[in-house]
C-alpha positions in Angstrom: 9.6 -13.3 -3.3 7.6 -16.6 -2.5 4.6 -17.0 -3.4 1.9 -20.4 -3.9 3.1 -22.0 -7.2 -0.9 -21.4 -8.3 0.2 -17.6 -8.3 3.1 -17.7 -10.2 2.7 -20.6 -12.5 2.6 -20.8 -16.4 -0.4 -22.9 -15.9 -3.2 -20.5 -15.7 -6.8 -22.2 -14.7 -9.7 -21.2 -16.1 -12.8 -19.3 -15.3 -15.8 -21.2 -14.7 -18.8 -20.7 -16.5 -21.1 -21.2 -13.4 -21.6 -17.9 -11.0 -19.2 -16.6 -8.3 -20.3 -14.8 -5.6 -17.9 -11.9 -5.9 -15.8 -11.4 -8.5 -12.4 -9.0 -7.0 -10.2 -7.5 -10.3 -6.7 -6.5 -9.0 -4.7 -9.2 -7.1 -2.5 -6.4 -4.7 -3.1 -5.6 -1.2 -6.0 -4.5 -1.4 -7.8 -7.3 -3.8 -6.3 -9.8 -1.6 -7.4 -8.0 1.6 -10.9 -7.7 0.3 -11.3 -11.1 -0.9 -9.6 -12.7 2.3 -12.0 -10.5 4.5 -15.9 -11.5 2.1 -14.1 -15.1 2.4 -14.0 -15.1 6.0 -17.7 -14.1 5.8 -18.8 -17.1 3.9 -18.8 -15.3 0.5 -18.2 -17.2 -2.3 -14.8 -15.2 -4.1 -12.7 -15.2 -7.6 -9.6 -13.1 -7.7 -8.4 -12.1 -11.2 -5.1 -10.0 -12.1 -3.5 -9.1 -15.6 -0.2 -10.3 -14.1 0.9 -12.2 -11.2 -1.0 -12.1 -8.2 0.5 -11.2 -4.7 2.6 -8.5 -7.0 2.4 -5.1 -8.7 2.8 -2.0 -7.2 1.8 -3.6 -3.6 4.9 -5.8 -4.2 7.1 -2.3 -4.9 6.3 -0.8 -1.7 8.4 -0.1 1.5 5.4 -1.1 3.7 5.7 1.9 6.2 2.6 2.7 9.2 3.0 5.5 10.7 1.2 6.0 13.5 -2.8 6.8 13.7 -5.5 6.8 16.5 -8.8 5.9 15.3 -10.8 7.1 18.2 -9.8 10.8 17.7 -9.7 11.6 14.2 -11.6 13.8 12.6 -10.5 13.7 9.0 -11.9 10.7 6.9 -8.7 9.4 5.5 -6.9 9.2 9.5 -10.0 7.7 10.6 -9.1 4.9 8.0 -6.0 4.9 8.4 -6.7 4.8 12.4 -9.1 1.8 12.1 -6.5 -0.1 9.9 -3.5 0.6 12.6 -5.3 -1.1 15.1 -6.5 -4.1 12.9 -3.2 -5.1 11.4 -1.3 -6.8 14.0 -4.8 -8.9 14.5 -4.6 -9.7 10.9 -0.5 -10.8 10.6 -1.3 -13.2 14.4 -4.5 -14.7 11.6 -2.4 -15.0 8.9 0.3 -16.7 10.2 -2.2 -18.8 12.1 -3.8 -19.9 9.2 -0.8 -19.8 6.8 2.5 -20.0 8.7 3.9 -17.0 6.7 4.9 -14.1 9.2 4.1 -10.8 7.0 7.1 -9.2 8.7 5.0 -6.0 11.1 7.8 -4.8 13.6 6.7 -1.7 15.7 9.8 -0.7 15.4 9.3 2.9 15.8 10.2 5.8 13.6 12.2 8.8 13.6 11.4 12.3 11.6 14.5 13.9 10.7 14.7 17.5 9.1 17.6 18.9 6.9 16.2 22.3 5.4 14.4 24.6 7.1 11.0 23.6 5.0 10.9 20.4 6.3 11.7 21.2 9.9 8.6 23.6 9.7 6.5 21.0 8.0 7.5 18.1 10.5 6.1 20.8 13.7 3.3 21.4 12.2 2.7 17.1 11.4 3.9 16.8 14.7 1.2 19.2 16.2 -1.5 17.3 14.6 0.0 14.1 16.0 -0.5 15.8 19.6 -4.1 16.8 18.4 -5.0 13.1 18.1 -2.9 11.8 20.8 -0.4 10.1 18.9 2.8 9.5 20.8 5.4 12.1 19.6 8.3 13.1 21.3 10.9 15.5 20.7 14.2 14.4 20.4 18.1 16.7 21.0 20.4 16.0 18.9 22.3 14.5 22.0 19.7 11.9 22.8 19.4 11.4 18.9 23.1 10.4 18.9 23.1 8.7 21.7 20.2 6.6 20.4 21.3 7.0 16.7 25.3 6.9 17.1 25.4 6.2 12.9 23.8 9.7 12.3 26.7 11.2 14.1 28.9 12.1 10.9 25.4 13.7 9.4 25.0 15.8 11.9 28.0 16.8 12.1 28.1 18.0 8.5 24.5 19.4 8.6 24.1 22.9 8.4 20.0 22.9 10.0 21.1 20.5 12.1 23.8 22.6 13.6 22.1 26.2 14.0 18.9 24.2 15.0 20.0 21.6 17.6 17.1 21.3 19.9 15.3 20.8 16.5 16.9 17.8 15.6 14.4 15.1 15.4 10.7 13.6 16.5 10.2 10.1 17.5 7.1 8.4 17.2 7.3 4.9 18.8 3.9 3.5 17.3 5.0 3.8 13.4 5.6 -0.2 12.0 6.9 -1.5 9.1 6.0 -4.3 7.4 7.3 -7.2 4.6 4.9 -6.5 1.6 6.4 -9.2 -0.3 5.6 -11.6 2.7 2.2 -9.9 3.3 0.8 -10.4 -0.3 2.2 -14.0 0.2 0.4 -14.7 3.3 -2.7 -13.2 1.9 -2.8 -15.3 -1.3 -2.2 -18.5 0.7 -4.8 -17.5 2.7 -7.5 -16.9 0.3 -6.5 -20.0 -1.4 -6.8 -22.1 1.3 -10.6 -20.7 2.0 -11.2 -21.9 -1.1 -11.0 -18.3 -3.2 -9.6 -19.2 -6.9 -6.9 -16.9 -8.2 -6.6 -16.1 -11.7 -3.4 -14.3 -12.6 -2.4 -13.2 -16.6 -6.2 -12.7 -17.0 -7.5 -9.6 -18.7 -10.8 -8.0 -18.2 -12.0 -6.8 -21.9 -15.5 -5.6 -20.3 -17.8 -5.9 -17.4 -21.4 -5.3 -18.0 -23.8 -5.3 -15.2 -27.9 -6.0 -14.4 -30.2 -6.7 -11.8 -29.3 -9.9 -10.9 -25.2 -9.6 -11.3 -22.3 -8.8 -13.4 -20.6 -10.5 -17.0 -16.7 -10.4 -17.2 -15.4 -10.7 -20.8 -12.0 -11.9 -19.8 -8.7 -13.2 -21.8 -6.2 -15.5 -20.7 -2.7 -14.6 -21.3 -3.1 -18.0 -23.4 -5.4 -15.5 -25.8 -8.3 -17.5 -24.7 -11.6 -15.8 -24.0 -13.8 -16.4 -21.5 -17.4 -15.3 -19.6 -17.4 -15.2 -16.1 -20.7 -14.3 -14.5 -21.0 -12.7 -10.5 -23.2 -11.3 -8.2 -20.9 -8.2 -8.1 -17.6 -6.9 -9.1 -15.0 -5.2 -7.4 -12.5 -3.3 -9.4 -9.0 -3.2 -7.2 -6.9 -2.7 -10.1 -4.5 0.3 -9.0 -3.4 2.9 -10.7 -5.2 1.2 -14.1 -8.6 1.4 -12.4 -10.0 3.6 -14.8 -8.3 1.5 -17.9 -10.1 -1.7 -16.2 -14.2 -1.0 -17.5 -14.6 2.9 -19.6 -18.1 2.5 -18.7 -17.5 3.6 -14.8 -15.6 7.0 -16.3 -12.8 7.3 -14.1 -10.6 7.1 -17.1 -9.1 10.6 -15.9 -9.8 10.3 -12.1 -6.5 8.4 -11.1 -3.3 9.2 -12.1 0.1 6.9 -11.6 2.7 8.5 -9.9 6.4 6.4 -10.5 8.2 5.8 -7.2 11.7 4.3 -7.2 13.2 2.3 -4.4 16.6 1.3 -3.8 17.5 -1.7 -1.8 20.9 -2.2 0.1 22.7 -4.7 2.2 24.7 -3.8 5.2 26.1 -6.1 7.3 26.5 -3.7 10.1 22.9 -1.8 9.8 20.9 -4.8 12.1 18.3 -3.1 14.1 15.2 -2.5 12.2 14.0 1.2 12.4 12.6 3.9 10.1 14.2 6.9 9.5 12.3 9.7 7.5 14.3 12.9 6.2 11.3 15.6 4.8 9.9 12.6 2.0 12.4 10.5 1.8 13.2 7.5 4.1 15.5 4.3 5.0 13.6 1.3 6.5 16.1 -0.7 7.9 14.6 -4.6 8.1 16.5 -5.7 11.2 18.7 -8.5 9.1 20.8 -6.0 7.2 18.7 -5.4 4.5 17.6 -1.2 4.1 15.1 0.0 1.5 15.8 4.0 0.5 12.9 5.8 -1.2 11.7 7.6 -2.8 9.8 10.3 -5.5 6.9 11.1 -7.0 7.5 11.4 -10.5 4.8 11.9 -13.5 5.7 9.8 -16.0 2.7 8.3 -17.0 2.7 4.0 -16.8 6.5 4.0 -17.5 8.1 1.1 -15.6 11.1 0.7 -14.4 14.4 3.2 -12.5 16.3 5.9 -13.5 20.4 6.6 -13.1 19.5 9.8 -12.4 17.0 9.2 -9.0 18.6 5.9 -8.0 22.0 7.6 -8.1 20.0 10.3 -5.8 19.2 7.9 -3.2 22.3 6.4 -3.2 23.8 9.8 -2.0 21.1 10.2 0.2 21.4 7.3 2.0 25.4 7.7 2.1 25.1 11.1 3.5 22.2 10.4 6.3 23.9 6.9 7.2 27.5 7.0 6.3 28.4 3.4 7.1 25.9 2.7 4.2 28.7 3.9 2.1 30.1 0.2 2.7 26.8 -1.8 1.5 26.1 -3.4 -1.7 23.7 -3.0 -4.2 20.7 -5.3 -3.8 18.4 -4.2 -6.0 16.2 -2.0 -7.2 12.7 -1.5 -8.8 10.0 1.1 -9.4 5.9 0.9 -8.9 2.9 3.4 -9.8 1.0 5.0 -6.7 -2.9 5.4 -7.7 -3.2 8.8 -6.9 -6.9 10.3 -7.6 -7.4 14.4 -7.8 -8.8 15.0 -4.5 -6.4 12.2 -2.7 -9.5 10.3 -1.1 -9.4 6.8 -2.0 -12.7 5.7 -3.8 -14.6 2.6 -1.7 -18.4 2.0 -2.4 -20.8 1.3 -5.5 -20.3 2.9 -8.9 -23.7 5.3 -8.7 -25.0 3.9 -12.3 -23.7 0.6 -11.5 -25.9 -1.6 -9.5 -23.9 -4.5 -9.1 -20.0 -2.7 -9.9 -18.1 -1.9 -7.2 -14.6 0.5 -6.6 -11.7 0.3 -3.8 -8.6 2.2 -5.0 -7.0 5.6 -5.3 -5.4 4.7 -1.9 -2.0 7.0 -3.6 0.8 6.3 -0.9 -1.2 3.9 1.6 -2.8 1.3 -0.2 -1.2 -1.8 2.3 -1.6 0.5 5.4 -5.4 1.1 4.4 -6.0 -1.9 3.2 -7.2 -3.8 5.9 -10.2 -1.3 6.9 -11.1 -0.8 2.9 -11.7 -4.7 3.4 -13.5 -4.3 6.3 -15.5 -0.9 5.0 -16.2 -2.9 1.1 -17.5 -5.6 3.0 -20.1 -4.3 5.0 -21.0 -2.1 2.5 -21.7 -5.6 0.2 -23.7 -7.0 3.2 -25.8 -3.5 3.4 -24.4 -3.1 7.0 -23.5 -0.3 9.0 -19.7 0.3 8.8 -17.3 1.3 11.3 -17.4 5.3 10.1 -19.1 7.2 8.0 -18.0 6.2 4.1 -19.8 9.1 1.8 -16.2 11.2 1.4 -14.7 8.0 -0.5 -17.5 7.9 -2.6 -17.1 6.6 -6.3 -18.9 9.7 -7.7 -17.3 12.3 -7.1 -14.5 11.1 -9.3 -16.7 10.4 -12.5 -15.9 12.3 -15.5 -18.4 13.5 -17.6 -19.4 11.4 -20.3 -18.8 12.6 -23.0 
């Protein structure tokens, strides 16, 4: 991944003592989005991270949009999700304006596959809802499939749902996009750089204490220097650590990393970018030979890193839905930790006890899909303005534990 040398380098500059406007803690998608999108609205914005900025679990993911319709949802978290379809490829024609770094969204479309009889039902009853909101869904033979798909052939051939079921073979939803998170969370650090937002990576929040008239962040370099960084307000994007970030906003408890592991593989014959999802696992295929396979959901606490066992899983996955994948090479491969909160609405607003403290996380599978209307939502709830929908089922509160 490339990212500005400021990101990535040793060299880590230091805090000022004077005020910031807006101080964002988390340096992922959704940091970055946030502090691009208060940037663009004249707000004054630092951006601090315990590691690298433009990285972390944002960096991990596959970067799959499935489709959405914002206009008729119902549900809080599609109307989000809706809003945020419709802003991204506004945002990637920005960023590379302002940038020149193309964040990689293809609307490439996407095809559900099923292979048990569980997932079939579950994919009808998706695919119902789809209709409900006038999402584009169609439903695919297996003859068109192959005749579309010709590299699924051999695993349909050997599919036992696929072969009693053949009218059932697949849905295809032409409005699903992927994108290049690597790219993305490169475009967006450029861009908040260039706007004049400063970036603070290997930086440590040791406590945030707020009053009337702003917040202190008690912060340590990765050079073991403290420092005291005073804002109007802070914004706590930190992922699955949110509630590790400041104890006093008790959401110690409230968000909970779930491990997902990804395999990447290189196939010189596998060219056309697409996404193929099979029940909850899936290949993205870039487009320049280059396929991600994912995933699970494991509980495993903040341990980092891949497993034989899973990776070995996907491997036979992949070779069995795409046999020509049998012939790619090994890549690479990597793991990062979802923010998953108990209810599985992302938090975005004001900490209740907190004048000046602020969340947006818990976004579990979606964080760079929702990330552009959590900007847009945190934003205008800083400036006291009316959002774009109503933003009382992401409340912080709800999530609280008691103290004890």
């Amino acid at each position: 991944m490339s990212v500005p040398p400021s990101c990535t380098s040793d060299r880590v500059s230091q805090p000022h003592q004077e005020s910031t406007g807006t101080l964002v803690v988390g340096g992922g998608a959704i940091g970055l989005s946030i502090a691009w999108e208060l940037v663009r609205r004249g707000e004054k914005v630092t951006v601090i991270d315990r590691g690298p900025i433009a990285h972390g679990t944002s960096w991990a993911a596959a970067g799959i949009f499935p489709p959405a319709n914002f206009d008729r949802a119902t549900d809080p978290i599609d109307r989000l999700r809706g809003f945020s379809h419709t802003l991204w490829p506004l945002w990637c024609k920005q960023l590379v304006d302002q940038t020149g770094i193309d964040p990689g969204l293809i609307r490439c479309g996407g095809y559900y596959l099923a292979e048990t009889v569980g997932e079939a039902s579950a994919l009808t009853g998706m695919m119902s809802y789809w209709d409900d909101l006038a999402v584009e869904c169609q439903r695919i033979e297996l003859t068109e499939l192959l005749c579309r798909q010709p590299r699924l052939t051999e695993w349909s051939q050997t599919n036992p749902w696929i072969q009693s079921h053949p009218d059932s073979a697949a849905w295809w939803t032409p409005d699903e996009y992927q994108i290049r998170p690597s790219r993305l969370l490169t475009a967006l650090a450029t861009a908040c750089q260039s706007l004049g937002v400063e970036l603070l990576p290997h930086t440590t929040i040791l406590d945030v204490s707020s009053d009337n008239s702003g917040c202190t962040a008690k912060t340590l370099t990765r050079d073991a220097v403290e420092h005291c960084l005073r804002s109007d307000r802070t914004i706590l994007c930190g992922g699955a650590a949110i509630g590790s970030i400041c104890p006093e906003i008790r959401l110690e408890s409230s968000v909970i990393p779930i491990r997902g592991q990804i395999l990447l593989l290189h196939s010189d014959t596998f060219t056309d970018p697409i996404v193929l999802n099979v029940g909850n696992r899936y290949l993205v295929a870039r487009g320049d030979g280059n396929v991600l396979v994912g995933s699970c959901e494991e509980e495993v606490g903040f341990e980092q890193g891949t497993t034989d066992d899973v990776i070995d899983g996907l491997r036979s996955f992949a070779n069995r839905v795409c046999p020509e994948l049998e012939s790619a090479t090994v890549a690479s491969q990597w793991s990062g930790h979802r923010p998953m909160t108990f209810d599985g609405f992302p938090m975005i607003g004001r900490v209740p006890d907190q004048r000046n403290v602020f969340v947006a996380g818990g976004h579990y599978r979606s964080g760079i899909h929702l990330a552009s209307g959590t900007a847009v939502a945190m934003a205008d709830v800083i400036e006291g303005k009316r959002s774009f929908m109503e933003l009382s089922d992401f409340s912080v509160g709800k999530q609280q534990t008691v103290p004890r």
